[in-house]
VEXKOL-19508 format. One record per residue: x, y, z of N, C-alpha, C, O, CB in turn; residue in one letter; chain. Coordinates in steps of 0.02 Angstrom, whole numbers, always signed. Glycine has a CB too. Layout:
! residues N
[[X; Y; Z]; [X; Y; Z]; [X; Y; Z]; [X; Y; Z]; [X; Y; Z]; "A"; "A"]
...
***
This chain:
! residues 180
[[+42; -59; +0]; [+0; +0; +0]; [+44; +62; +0]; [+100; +55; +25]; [-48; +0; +61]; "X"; "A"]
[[+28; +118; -24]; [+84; +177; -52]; [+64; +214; +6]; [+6; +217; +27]; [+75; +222; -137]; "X"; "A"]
[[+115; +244; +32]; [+114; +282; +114]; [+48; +325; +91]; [+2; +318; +131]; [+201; +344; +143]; "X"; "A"]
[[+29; +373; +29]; [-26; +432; +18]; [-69; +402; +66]; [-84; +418; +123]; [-64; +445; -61]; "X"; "A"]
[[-88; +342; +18]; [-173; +315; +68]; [-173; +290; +117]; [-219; +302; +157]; [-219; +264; +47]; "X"; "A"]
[[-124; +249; +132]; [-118; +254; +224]; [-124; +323; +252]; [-184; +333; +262]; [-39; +229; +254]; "X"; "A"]
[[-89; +375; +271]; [-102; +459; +280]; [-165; +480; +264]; [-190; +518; +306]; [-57; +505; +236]; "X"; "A"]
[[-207; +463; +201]; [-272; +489; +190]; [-316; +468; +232]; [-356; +504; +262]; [-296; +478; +132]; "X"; "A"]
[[-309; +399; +237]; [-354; +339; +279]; [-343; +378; +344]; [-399; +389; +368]; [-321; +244; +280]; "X"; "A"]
[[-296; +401; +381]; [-273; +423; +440]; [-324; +473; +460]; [-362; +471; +509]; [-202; +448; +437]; "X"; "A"]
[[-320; +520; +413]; [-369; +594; +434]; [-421; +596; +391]; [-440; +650; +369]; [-331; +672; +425]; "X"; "A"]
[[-447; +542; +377]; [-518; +532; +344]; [-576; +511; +398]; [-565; +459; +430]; [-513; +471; +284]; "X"; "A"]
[[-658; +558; +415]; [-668; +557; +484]; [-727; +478; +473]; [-760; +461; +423]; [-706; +648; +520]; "X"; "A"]
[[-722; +454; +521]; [-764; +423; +524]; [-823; +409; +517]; [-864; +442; +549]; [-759; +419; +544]; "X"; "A"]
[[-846; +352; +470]; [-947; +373; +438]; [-984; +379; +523]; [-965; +357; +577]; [-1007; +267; +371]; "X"; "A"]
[[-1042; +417; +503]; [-1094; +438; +530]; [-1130; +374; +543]; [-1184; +395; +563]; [-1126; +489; +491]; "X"; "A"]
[[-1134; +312; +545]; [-1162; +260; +556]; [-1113; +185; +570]; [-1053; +186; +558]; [-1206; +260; +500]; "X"; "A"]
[[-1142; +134; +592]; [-1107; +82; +613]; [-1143; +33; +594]; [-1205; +38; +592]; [-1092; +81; +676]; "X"; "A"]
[[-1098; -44; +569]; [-1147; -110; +573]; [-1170; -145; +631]; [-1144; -136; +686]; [-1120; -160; +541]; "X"; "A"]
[[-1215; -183; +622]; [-1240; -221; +693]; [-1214; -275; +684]; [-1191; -287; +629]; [-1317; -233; +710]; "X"; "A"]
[[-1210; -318; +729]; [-1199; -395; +729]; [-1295; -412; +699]; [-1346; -392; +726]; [-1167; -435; +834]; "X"; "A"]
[[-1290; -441; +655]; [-1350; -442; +632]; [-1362; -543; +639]; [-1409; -577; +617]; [-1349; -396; +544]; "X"; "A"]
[[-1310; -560; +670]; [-1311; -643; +661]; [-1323; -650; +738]; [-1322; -709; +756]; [-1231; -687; +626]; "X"; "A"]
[[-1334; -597; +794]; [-1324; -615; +860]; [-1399; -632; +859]; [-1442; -617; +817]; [-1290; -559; +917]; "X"; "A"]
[[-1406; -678; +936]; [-1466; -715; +960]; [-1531; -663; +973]; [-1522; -623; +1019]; [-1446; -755; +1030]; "X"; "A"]
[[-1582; -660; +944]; [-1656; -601; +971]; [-1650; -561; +919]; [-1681; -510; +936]; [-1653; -546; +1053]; "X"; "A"]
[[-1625; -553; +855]; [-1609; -505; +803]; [-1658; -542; +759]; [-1645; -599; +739]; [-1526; -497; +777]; "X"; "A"]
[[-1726; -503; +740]; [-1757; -529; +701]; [-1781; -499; +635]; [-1838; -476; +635]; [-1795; -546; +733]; "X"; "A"]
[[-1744; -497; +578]; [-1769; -470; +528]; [-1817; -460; +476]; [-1812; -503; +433]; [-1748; -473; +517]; "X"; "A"]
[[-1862; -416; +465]; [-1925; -428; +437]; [-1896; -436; +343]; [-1841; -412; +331]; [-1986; -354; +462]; "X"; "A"]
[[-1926; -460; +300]; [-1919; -457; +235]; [-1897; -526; +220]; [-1878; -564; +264]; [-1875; -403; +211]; "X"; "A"]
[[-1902; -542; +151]; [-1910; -603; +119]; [-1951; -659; +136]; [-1936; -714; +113]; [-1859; -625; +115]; "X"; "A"]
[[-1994; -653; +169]; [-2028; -695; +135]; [-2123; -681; +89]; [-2162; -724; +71]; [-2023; -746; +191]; "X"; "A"]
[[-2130; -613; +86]; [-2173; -593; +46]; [-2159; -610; -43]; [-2197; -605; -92]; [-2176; -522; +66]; "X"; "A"]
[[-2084; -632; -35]; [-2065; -645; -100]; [-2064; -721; -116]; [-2077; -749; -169]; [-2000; -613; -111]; "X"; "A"]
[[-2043; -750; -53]; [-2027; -829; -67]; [-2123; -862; -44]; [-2133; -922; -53]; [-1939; -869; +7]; "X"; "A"]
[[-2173; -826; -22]; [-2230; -873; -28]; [-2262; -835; -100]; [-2318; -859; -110]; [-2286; -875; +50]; "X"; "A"]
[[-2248; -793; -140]; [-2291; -770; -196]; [-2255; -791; -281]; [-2286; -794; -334]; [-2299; -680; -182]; "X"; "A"]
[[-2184; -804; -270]; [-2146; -803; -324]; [-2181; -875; -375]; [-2179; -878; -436]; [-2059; -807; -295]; "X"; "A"]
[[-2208; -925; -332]; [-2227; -987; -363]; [-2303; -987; -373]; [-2336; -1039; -379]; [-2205; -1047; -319]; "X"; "A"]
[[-2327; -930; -374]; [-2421; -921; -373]; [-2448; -941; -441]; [-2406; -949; -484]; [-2451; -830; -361]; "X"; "A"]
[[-2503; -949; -455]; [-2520; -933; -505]; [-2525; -875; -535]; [-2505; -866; -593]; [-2557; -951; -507]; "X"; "A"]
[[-2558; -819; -489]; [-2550; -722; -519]; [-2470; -724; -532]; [-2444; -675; -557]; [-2573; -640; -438]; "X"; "A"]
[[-2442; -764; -519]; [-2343; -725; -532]; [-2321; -759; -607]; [-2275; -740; -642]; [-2260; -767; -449]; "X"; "A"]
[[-2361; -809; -618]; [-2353; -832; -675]; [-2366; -801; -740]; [-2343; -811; -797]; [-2378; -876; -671]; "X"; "A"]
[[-2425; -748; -705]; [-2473; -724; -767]; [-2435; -641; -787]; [-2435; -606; -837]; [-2576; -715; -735]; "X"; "A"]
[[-2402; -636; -715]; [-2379; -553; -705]; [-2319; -534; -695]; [-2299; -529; -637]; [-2405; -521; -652]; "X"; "A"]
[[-2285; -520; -742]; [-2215; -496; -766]; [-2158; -459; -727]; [-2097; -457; -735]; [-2229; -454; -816]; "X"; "A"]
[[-2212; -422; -671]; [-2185; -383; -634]; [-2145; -421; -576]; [-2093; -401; -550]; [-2233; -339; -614]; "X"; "A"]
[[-2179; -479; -563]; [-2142; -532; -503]; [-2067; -561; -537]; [-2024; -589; -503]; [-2204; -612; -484]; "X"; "A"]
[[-2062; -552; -594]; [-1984; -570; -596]; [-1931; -515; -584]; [-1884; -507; -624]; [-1967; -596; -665]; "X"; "A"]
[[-1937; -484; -536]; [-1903; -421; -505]; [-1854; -464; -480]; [-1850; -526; -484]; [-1945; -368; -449]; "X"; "A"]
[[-1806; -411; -442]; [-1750; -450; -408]; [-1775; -474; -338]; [-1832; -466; -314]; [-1683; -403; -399]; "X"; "A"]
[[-1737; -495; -318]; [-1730; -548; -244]; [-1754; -521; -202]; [-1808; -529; -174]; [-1664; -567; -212]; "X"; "A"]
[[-1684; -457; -192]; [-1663; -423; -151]; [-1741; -397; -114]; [-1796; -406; -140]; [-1610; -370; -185]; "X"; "A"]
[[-1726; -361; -42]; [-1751; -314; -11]; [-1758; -268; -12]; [-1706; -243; -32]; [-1744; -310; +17]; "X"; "A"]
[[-1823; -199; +6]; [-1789; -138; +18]; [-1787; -126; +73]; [-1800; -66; +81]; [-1810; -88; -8]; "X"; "A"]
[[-1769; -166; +145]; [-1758; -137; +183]; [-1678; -143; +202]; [-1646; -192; +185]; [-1803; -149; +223]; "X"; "A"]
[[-1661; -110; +224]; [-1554; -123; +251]; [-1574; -147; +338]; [-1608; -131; +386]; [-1479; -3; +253]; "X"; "A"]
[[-1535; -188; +319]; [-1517; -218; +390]; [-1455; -206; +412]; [-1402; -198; +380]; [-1524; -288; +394]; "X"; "A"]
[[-1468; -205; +481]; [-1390; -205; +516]; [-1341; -149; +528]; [-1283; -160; +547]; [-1350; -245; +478]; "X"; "A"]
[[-1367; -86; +516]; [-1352; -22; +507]; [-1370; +15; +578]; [-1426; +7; +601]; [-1390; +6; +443]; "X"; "A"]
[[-1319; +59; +614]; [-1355; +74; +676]; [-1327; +152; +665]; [-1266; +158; +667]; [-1332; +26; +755]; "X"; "A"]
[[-1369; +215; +653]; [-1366; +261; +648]; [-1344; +318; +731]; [-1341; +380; +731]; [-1424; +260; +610]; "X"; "A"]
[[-1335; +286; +775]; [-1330; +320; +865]; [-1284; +384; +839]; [-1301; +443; +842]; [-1274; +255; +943]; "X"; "A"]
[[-1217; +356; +812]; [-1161; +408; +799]; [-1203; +468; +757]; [-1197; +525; +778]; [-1090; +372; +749]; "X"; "A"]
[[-1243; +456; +702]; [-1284; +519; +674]; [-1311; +561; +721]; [-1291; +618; +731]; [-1341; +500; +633]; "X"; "A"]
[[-1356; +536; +748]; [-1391; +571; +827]; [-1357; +593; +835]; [-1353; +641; +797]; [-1414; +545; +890]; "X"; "A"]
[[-1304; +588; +881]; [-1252; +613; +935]; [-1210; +655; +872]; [-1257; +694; +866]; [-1200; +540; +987]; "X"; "A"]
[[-1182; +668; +842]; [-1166; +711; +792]; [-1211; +765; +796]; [-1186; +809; +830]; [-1167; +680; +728]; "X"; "A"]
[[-1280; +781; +771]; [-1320; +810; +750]; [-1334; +853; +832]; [-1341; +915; +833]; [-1372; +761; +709]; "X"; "A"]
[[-1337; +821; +883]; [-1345; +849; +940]; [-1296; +897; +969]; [-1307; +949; +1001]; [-1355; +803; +978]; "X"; "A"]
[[-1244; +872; +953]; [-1169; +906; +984]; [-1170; +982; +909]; [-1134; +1029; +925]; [-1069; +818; +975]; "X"; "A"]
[[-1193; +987; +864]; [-1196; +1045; +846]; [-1256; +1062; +828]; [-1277; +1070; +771]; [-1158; +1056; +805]; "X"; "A"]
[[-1289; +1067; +888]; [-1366; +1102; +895]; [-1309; +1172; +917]; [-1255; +1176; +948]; [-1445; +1059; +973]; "X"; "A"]
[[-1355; +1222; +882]; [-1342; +1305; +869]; [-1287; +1313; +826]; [-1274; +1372; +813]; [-1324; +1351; +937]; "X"; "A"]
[[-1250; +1271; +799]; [-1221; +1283; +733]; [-1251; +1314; +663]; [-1309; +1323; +647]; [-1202; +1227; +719]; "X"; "A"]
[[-1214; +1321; +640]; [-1249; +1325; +556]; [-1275; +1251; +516]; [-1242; +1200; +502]; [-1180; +1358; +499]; "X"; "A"]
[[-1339; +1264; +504]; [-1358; +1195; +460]; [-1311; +1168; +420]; [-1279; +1115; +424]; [-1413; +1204; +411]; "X"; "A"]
[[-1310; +1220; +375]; [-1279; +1204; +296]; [-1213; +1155; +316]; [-1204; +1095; +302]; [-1248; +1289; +245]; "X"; "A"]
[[-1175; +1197; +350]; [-1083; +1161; +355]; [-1127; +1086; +386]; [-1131; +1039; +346]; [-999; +1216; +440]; "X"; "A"]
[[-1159; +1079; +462]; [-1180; +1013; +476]; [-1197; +984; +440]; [-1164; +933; +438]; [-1215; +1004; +510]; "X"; "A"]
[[-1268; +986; +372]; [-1275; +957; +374]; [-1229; +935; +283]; [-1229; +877; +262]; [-1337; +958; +407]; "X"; "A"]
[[-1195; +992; +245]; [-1136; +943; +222]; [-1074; +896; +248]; [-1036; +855; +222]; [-1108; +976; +191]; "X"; "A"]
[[-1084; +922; +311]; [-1019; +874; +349]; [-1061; +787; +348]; [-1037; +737; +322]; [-998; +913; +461]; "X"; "A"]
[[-1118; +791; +379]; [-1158; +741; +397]; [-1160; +697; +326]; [-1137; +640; +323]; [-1231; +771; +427]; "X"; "A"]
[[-1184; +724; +279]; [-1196; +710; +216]; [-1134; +666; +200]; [-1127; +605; +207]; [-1206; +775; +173]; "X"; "A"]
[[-1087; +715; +174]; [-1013; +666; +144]; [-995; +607; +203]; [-955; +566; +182]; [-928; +726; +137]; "X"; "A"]
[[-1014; +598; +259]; [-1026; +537; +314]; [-1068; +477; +331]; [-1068; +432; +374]; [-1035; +559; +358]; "X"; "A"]
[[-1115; +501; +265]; [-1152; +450; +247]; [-1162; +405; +200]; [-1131; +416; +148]; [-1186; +465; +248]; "X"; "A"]
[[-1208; +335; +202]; [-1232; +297; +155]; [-1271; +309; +129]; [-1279; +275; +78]; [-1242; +254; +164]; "X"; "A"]
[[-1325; +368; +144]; [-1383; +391; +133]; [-1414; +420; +169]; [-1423; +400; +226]; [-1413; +359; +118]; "X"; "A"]
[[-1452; +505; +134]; [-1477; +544; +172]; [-1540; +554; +223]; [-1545; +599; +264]; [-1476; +572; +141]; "X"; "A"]
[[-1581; +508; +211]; [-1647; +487; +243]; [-1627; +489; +331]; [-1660; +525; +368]; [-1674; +398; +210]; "X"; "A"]
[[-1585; +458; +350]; [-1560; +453; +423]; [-1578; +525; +464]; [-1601; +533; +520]; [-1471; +439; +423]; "X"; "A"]
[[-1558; +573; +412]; [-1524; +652; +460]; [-1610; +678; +466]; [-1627; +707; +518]; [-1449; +733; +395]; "X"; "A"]
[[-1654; +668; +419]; [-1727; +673; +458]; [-1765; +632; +470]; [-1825; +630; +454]; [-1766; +705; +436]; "X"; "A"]
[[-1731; +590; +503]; [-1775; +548; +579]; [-1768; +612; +606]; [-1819; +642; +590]; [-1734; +469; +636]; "X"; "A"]
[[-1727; +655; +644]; [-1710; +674; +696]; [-1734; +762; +691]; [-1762; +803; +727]; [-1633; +651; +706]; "X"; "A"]
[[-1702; +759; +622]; [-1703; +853; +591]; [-1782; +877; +546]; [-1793; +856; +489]; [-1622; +864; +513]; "X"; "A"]
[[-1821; +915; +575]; [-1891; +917; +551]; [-1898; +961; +492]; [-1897; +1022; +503]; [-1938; +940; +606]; "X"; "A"]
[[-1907; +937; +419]; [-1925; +974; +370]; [-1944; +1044; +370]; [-1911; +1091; +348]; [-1966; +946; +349]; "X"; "A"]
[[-2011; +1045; +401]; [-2041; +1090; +415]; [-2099; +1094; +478]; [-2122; +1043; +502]; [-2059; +1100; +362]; "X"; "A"]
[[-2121; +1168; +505]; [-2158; +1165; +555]; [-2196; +1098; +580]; [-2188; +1075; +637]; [-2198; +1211; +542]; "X"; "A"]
[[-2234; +1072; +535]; [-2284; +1000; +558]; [-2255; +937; +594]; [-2280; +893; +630]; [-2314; +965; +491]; "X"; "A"]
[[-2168; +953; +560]; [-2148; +879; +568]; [-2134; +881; +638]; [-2158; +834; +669]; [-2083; +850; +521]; "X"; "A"]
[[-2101; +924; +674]; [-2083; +957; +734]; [-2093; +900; +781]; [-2149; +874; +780]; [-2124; +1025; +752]; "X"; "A"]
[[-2063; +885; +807]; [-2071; +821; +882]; [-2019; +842; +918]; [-1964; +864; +902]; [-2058; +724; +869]; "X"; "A"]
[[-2056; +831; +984]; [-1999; +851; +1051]; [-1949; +809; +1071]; [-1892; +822; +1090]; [-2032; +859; +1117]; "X"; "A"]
[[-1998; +717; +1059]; [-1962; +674; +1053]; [-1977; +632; +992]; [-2031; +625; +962]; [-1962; +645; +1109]; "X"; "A"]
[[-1908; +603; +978]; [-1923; +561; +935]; [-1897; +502; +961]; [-1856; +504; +1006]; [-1904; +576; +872]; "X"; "A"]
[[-1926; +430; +928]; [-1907; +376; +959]; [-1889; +341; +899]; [-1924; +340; +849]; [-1956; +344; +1004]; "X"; "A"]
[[-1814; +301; +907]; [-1799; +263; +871]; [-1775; +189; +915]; [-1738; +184; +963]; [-1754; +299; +828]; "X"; "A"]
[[-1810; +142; +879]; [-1806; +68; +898]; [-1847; +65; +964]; [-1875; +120; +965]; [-1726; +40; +908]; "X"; "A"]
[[-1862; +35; +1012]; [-1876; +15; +1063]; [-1879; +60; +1122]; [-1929; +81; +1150]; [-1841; -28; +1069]; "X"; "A"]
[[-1830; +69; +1131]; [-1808; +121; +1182]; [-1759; +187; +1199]; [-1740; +216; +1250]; [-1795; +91; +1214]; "X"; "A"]
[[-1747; +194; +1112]; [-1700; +251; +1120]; [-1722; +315; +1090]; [-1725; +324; +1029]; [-1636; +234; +1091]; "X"; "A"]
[[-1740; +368; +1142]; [-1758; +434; +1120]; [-1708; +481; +1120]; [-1657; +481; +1154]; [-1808; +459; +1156]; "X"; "A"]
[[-1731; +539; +1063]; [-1680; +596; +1068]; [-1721; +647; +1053]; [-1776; +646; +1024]; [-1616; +595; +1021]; "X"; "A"]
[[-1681; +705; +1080]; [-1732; +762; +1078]; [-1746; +789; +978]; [-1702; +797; +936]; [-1687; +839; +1139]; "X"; "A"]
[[-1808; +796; +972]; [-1811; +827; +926]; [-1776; +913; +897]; [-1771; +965; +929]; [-1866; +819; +932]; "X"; "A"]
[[-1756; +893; +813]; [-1723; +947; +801]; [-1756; +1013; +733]; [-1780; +990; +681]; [-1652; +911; +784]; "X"; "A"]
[[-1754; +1062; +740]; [-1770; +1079; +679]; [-1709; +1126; +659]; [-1655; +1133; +686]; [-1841; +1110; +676]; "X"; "A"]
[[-1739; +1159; +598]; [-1675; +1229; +579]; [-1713; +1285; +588]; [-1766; +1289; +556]; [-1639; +1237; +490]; "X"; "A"]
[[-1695; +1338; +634]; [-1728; +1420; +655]; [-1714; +1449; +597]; [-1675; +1428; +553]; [-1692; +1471; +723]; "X"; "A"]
[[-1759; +1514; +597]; [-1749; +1570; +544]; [-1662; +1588; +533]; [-1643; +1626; +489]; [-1794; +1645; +574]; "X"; "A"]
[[-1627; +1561; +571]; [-1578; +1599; +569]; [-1519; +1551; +534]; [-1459; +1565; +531]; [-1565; +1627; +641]; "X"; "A"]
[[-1548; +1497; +510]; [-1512; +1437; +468]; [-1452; +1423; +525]; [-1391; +1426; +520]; [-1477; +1465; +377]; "X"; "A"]
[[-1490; +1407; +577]; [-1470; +1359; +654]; [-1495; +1302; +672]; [-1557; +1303; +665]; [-1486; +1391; +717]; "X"; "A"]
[[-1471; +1247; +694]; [-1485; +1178; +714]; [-1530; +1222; +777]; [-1527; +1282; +787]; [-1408; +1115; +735]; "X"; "A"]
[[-1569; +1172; +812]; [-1617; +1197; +882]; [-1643; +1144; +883]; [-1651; +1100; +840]; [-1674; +1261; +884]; "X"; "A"]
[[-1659; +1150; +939]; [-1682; +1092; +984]; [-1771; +1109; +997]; [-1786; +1160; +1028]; [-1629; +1093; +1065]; "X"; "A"]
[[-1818; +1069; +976]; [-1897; +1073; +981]; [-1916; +1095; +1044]; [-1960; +1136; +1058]; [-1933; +1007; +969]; "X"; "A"]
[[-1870; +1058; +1091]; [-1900; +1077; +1159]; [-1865; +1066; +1191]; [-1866; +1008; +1212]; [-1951; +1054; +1184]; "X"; "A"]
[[-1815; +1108; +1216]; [-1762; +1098; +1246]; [-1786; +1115; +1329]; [-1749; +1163; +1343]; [-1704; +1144; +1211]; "X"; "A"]
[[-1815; +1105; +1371]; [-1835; +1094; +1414]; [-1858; +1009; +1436]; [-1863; +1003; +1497]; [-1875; +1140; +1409]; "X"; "A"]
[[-1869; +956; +1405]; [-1876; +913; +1425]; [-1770; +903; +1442]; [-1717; +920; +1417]; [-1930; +867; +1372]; "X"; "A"]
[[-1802; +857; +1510]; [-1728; +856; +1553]; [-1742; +742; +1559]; [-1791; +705; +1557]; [-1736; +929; +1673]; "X"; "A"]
[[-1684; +735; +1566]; [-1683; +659; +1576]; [-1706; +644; +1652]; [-1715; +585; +1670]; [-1604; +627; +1561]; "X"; "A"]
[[-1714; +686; +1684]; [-1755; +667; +1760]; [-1817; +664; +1730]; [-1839; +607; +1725]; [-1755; +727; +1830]; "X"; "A"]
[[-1857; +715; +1706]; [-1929; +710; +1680]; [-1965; +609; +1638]; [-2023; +591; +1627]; [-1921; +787; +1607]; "X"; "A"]
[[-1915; +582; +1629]; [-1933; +542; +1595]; [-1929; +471; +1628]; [-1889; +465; +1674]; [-1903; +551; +1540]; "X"; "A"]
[[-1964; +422; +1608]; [-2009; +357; +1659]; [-2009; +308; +1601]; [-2048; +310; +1554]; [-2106; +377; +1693]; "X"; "A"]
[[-1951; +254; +1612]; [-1968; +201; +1566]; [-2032; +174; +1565]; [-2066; +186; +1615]; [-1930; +150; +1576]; "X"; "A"]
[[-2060; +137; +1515]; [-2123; +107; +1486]; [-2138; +44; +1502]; [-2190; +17; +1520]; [-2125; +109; +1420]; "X"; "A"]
[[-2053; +13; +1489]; [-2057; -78; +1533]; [-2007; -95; +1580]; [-1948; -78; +1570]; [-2045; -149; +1477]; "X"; "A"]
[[-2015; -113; +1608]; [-1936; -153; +1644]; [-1879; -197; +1611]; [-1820; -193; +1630]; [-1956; -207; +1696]; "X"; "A"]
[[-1898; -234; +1566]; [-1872; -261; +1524]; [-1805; -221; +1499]; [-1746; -235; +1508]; [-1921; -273; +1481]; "X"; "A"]
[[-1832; -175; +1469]; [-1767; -149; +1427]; [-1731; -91; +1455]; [-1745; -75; +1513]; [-1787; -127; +1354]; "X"; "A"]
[[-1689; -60; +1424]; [-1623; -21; +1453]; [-1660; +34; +1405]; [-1656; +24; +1345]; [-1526; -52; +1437]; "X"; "A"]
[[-1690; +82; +1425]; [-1719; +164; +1393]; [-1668; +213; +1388]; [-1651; +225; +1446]; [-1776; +206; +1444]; "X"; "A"]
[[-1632; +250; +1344]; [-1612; +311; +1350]; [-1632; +370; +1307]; [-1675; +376; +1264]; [-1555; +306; +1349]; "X"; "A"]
[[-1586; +415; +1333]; [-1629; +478; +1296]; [-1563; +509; +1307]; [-1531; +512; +1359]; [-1711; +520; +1333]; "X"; "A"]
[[-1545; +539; +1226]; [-1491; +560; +1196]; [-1408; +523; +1211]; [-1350; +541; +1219]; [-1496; +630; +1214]; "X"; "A"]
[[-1452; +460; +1209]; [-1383; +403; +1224]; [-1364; +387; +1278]; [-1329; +338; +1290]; [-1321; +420; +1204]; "X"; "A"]
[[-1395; +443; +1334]; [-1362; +421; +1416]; [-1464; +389; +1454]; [-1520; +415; +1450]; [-1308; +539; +1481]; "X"; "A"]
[[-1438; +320; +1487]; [-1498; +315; +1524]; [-1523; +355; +1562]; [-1503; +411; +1580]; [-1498; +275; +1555]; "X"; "A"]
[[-1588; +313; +1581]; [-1640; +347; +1609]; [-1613; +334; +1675]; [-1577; +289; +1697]; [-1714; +326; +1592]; "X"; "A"]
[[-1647; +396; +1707]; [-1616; +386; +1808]; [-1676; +375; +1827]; [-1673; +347; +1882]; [-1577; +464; +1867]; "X"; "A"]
[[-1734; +382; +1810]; [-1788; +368; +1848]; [-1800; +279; +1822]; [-1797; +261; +1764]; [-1856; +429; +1828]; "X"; "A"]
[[-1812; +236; +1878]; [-1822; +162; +1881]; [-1908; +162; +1843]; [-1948; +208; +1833]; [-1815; +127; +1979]; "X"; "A"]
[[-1910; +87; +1829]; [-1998; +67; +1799]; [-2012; +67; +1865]; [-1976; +49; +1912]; [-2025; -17; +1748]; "X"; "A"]
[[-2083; +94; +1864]; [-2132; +59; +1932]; [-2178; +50; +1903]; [-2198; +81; +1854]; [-2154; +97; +1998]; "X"; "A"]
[[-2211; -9; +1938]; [-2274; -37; +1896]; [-2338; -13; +1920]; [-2393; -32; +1899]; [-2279; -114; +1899]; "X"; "A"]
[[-2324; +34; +1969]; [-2394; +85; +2014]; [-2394; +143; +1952]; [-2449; +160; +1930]; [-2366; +133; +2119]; "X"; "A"]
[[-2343; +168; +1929]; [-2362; +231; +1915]; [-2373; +217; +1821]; [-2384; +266; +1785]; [-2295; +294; +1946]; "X"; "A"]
[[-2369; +148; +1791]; [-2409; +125; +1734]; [-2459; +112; +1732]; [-2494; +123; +1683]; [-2397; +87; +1709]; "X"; "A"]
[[-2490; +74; +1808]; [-2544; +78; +1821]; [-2596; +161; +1813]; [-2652; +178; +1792]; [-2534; +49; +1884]; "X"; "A"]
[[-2547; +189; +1838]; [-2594; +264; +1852]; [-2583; +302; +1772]; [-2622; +345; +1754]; [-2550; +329; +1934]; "X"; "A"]
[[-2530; +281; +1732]; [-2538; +312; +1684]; [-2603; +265; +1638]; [-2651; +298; +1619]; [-2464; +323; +1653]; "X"; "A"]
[[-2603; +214; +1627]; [-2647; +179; +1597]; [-2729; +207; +1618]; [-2770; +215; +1573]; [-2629; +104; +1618]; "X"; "A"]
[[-2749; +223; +1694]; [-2811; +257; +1713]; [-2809; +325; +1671]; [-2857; +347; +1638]; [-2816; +269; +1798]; "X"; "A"]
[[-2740; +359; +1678]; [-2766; +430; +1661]; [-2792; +441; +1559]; [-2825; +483; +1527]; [-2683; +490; +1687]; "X"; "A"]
[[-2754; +376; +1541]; [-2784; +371; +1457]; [-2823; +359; +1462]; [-2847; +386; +1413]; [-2767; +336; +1404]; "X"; "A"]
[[-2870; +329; +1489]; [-2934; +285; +1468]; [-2973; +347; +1486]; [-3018; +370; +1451]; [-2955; +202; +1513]; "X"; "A"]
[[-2952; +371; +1541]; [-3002; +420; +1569]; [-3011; +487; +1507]; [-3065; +508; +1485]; [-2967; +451; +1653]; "X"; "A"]
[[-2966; +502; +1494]; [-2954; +547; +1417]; [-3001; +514; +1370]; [-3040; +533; +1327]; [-2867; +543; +1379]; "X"; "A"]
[[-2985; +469; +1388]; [-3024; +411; +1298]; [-3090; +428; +1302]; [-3122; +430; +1250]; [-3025; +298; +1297]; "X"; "A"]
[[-3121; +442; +1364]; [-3162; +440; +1389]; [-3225; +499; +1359]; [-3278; +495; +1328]; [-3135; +438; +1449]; "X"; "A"]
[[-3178; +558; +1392]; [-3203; +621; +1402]; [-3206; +646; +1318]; [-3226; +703; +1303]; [-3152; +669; +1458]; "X"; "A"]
***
């Protein structure tokens, strides 16, 4: 290997995303088999369109956390530089709005990705600035959902424990809403 690309490789920054172990035990992937019970039908015989490829459109095994945490650490920056930095760090742009809201409607305080990991919602101000939707929610304010799993919010856990009294009392106060 010629010393250049070793040196380039050196100060070239690291992508904005990571792979999963996608072969570990409880990893369950949805796709293929809408293809393997229809490919032998009779309608697939008749319809041209089923000789498409194999493949999936969903990607597996891709864990976007480092995007988040990027995108958070330059809240009040300038969009543009973030989000070309973010950009040339990626596999694809779809990732940077989970988190970053188009416009007024999309706006969320929180957003939740996978199971149990929230981060604060982001948009861009008049002033072509990263911002935070609601920068008042604090990680004390927040109450895991199950016991089961490990909850965080903006990558660091939750300090408040599950109790199963105060799901109870949240479960009364919906119904009671449902209600009214």
């Amino acid at each position: 290997m010629r010393k250049s690309n070793v040196r380039n490789r050196k100060f070239q920054k690291k992508p904005l995303y990571r792979k999963v172990n996608t072969l570990a035990r409880g990893v369950h992937h949805r796709g293929g088999k809408e293809y393997k019970t229809t490919r032998h039908s009779r309608n697939a015989r008749h319809n041209q369109t089923s000789l498409g490829p194999m493949h999936n459109k969903h990607r597996n095994g891709l864990d976007y956390t480092p995007l988040f945490m990027f995108l958070l650490s330059r809240v009040g920056e300038d969009w543009t530089e973030t989000y070309r930095e973010a950009a040339a760090r990626l596999d694809r742009l779809d990732p940077i709005f989970w988190l970053v809201a188009h416009n007024e409607e999309e706006k969320q305080s929180l957003v939740g990705m996978g199971e149990s990991s929230y981060y604060s919602g982001l948009y861009v101000d008049e002033n072509n600035r990263l911002a935070i939707v609601d920068p008042t929610i604090r990680l004390e304010d927040l109450h895991p959902w199950c016991s089961c799993c490990t909850h965080t919010f903006n990558g660091r856990r939750f300090v408040n424990k599950y109790s199963w009294e105060r799901h109870l009392e949240q479960n009364r106060r919906d119904e009671q809403d449902r209600l009214e």
